[in-house]
C-alpha positions as CSV (number, residue, x, y, z in Angstrom):
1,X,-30.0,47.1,-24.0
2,X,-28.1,46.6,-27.5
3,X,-27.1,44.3,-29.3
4,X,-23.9,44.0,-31.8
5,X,-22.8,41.8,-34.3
6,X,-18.4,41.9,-34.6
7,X,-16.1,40.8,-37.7
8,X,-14.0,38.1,-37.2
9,X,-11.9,38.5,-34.2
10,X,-9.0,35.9,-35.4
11,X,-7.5,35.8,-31.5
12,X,-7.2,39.7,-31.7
13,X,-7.9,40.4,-28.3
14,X,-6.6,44.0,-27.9
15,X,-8.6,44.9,-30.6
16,X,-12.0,43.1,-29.3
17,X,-11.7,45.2,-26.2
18,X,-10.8,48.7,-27.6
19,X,-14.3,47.8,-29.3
20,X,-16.2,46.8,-26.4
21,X,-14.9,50.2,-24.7
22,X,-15.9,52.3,-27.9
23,X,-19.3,50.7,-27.9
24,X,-19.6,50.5,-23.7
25,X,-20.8,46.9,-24.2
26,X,-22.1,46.1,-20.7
27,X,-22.6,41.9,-20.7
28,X,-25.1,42.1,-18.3
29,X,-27.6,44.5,-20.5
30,X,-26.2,43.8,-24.1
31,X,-25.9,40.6,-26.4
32,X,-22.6,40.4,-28.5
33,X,-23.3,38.1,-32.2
34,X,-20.3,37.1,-33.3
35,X,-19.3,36.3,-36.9
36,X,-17.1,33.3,-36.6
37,X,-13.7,32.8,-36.6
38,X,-13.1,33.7,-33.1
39,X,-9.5,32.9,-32.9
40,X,-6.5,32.4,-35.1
41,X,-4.2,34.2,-37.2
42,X,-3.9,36.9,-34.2
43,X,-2.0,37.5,-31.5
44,X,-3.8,36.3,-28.4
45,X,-6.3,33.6,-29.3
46,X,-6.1,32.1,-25.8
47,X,-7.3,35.3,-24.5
48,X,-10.1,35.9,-26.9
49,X,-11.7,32.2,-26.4
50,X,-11.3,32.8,-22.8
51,X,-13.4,36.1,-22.2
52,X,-15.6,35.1,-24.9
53,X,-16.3,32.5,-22.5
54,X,-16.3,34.2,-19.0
55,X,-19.3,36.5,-21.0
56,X,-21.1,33.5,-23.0
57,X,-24.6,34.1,-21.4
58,X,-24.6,37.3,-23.6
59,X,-23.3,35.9,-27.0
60,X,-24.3,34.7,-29.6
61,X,-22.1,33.0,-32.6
62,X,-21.5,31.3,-35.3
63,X,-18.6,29.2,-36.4
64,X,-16.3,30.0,-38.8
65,X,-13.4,28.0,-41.2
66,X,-10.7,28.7,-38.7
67,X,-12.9,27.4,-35.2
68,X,-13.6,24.4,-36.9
69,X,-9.9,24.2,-38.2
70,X,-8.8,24.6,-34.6
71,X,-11.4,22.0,-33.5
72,X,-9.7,19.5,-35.7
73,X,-6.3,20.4,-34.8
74,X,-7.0,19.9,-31.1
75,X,-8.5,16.4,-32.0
76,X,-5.5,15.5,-33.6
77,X,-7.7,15.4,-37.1
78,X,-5.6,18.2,-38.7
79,X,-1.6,18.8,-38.5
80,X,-1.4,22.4,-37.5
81,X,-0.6,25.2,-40.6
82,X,2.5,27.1,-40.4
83,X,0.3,30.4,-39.9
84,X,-1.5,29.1,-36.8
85,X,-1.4,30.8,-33.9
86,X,-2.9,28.0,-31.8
87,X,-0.2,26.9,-29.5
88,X,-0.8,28.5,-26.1
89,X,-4.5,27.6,-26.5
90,X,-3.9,24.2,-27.4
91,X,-1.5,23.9,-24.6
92,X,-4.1,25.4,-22.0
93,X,-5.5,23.9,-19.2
94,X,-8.8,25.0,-19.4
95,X,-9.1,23.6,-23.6
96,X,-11.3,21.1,-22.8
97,X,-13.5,23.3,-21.1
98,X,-13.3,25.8,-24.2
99,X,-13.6,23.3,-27.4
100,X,-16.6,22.4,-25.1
101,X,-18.3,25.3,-25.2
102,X,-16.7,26.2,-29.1
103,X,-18.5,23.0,-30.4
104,X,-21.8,24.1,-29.4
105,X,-21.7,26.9,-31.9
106,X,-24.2,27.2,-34.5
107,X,-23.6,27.3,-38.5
108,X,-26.4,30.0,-38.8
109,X,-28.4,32.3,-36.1
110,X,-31.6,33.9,-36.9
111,X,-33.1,36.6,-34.9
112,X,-37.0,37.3,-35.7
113,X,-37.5,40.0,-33.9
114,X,-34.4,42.0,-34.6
115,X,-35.0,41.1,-38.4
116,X,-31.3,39.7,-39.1
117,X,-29.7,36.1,-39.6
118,X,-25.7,35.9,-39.3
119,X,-23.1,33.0,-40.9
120,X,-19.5,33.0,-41.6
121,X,-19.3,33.6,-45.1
122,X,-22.7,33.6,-46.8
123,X,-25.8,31.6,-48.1
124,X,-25.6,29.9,-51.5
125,X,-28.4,31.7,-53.7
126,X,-30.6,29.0,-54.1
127,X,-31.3,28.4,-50.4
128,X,-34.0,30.4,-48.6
129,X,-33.8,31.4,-44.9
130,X,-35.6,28.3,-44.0
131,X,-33.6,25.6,-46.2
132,X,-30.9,27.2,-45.2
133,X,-31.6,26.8,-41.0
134,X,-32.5,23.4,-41.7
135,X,-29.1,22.8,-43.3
136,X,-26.7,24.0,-40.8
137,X,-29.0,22.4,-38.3
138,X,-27.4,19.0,-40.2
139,X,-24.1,20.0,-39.9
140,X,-24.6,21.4,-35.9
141,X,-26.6,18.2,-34.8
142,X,-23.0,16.1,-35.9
143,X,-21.0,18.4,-34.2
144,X,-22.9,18.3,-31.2
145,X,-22.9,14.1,-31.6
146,X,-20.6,11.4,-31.2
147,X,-19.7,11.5,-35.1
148,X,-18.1,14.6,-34.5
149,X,-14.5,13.3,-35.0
150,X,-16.1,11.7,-38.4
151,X,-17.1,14.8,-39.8
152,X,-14.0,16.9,-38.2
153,X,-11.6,14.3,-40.1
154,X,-13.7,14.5,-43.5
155,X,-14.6,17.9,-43.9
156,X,-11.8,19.2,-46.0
157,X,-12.1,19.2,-49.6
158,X,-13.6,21.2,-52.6
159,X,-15.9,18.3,-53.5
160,X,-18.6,18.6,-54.2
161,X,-19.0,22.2,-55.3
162,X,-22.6,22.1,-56.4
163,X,-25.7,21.2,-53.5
164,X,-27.9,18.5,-54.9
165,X,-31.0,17.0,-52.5
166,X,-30.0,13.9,-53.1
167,X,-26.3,14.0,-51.4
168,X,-26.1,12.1,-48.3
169,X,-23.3,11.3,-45.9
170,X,-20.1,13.2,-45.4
171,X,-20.4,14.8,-49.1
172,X,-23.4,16.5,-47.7
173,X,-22.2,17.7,-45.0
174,X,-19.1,18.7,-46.6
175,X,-21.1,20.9,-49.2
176,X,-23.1,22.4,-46.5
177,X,-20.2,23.5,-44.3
178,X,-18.0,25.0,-47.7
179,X,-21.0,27.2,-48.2
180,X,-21.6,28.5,-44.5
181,X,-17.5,28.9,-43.7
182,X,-15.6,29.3,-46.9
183,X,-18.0,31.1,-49.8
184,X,-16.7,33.8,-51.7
185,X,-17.9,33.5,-55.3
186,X,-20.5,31.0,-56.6
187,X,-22.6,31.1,-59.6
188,X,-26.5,30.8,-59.5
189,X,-27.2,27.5,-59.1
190,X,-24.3,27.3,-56.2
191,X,-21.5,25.7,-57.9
192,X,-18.4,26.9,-55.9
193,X,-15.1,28.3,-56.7
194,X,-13.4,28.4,-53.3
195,X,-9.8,29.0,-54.5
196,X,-10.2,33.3,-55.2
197,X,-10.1,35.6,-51.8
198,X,-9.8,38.5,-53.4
199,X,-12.3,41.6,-54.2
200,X,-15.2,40.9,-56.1
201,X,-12.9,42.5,-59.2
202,X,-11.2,39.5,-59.3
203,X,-14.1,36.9,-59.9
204,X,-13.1,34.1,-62.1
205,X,-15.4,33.9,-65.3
206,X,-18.5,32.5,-65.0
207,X,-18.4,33.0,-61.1
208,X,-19.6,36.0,-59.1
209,X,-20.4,36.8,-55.1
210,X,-23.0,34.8,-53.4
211,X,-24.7,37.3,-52.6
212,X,-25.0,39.5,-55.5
213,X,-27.3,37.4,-57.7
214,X,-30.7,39.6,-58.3
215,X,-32.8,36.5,-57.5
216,X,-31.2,35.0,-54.6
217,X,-33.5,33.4,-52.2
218,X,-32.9,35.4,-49.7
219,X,-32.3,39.2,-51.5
220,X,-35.1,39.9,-48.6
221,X,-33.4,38.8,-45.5
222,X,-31.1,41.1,-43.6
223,X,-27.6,38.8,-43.1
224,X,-24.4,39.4,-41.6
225,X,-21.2,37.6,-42.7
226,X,-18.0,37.8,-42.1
227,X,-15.1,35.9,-44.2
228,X,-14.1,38.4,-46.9
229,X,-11.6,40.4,-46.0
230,X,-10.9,42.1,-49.3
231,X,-14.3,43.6,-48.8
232,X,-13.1,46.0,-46.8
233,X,-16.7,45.9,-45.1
234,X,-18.0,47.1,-48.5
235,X,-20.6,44.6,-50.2
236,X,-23.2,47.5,-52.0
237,X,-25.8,45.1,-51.7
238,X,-29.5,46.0,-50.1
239,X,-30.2,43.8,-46.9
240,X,-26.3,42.3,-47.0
241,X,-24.0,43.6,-44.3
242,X,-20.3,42.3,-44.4
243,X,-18.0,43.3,-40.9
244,X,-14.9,41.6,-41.8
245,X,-12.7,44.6,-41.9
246,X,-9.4,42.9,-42.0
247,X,-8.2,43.7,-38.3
248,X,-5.8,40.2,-38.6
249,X,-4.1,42.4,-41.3
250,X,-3.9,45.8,-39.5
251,X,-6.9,46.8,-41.1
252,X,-10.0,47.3,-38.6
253,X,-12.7,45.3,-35.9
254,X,-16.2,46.4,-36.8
255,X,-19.4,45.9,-35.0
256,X,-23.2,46.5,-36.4
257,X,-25.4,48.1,-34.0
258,X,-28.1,46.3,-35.1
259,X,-30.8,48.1,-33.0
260,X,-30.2,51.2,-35.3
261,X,-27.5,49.5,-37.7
262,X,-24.9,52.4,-36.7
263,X,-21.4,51.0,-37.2
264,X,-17.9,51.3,-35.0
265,X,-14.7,50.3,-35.9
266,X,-11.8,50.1,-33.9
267,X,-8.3,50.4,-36.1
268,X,-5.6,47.4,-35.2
269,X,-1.9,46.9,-35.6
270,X,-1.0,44.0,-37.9
């Protein structure tokens, strides 16, 4: 019994399984955490959500920017992006069946026992573990509700780029989401630039990685993310463990043993 936590997927289906072989992932012993963004970009997304789904009592994940892009795309919240890849599951039979199951996902996903949390792209420094559960529990109680469409229509945006307790309404929620599924760089107090994807060489002035500030909230939690690509599965940071490894862009799927935190990689074709 194992269990592994994968870099985002993006609908790269050939990939996933060349990584379940390597690791002999066996659904009915082992549990599969999963980073967010399941689908999208790649070649097969149908595919992906679809065997995700036939295995779902053994997985564990979180949402990322591009499953809640897709979510609003299929509600007709969101015209479609000229680098989607979303046709052939939008046109599926079974899509109702999969957004479903998709919109249960969480924001965040603690594990006690193992001693590891996992979100998308990071927590803001200025949450701890718990403020930080309670907050995607905000975000994943209106997903789950009949607001849904509300928040699915309103949660694109760059404002507000700084959390304050006293937000309420869509702005709050809005805030809480850019932190768990777009965060790159941020400064202390969680102000957010949201524009820069590239390596942390490239962080605007005055801004730095979430994750990299010496009294972050959370410099004592283990946390998996996905999201950066231009890591390259590289954030030299105690306790931080970053497993997007670019396999959208030919670069590679990782997964995190987390039982041992051993780490395999399968290479993929852009």
């Amino acid at each position: 019994m194992a269990t592994y936590a994968i870099g985002d997927i993006q609908g790269c289906y050939e990939s996933l399984q060349c990584l379940l072989e390597k690791i002999a992932f066996n659904p009915e012993l082992d549990t599969l955490w999963l980073v967010g963004d399941l689908i999208n970009r790649g070649p097969d997304s149908l595919a992906t959500l679809r065997y995700l789904y036939s295995i779902r009592s053994a997985v564990e994940f979180v949402l990322g920017n591009h499953d809640l892009h897709f979510l609003a795309v299929a509600y007709g919240l969101r015209k479609k992006s000229q680098s989607d890849t979303l046709e052939p599951l939008l046109n599926a039979p079974d899509r109702q069946e999969l957004i479903d199951w998709l919109i249960q996902g969480k924001l965040l996903h603690t594990d006690e026992r193992l001693g590891f949390t996992m979100v998308h792209a990071g927590i803001p420094p200025m949450w701890s573990l718990h403020q930080a559960q309670a907050h995607a529990r905000e975000v994943e109680a209106v997903l789950q509700s009949r607001y849904c469409r509300d928040f699915l229509s309103s949660m694109y945006g760059n404002q507000p780029n700084r959390w304050k307790n006293k937000l309420i309404g869509l702005d709050r929620l809005r805030i809480i989401t850019n932190y768990f599924t777009r965060m790159r760089f941020c400064t202390d107090e969680g102000t957010l630039e949201l524009e820069t994807k590239e390596s942390i060489a490239a962080a605007p002035l005055g801004f730095a990685p979430w994750f990299s500030f010496p009294k972050r909230e959370t410099r004592n939690d283990k946390i998996i993310f996905g999201h950066w690509a231009a890591l390259e599965g590289n954030a030299n940071t105690p306790n931080i463990y970053a497993l997007d490894t670019g396999c959208v862009w030919g670069g590679a799927l990782t997964a995190l043993r987390l039982d041992d935190e051993r780490l395999f990689k399968c290479f993929c074709d852009a």
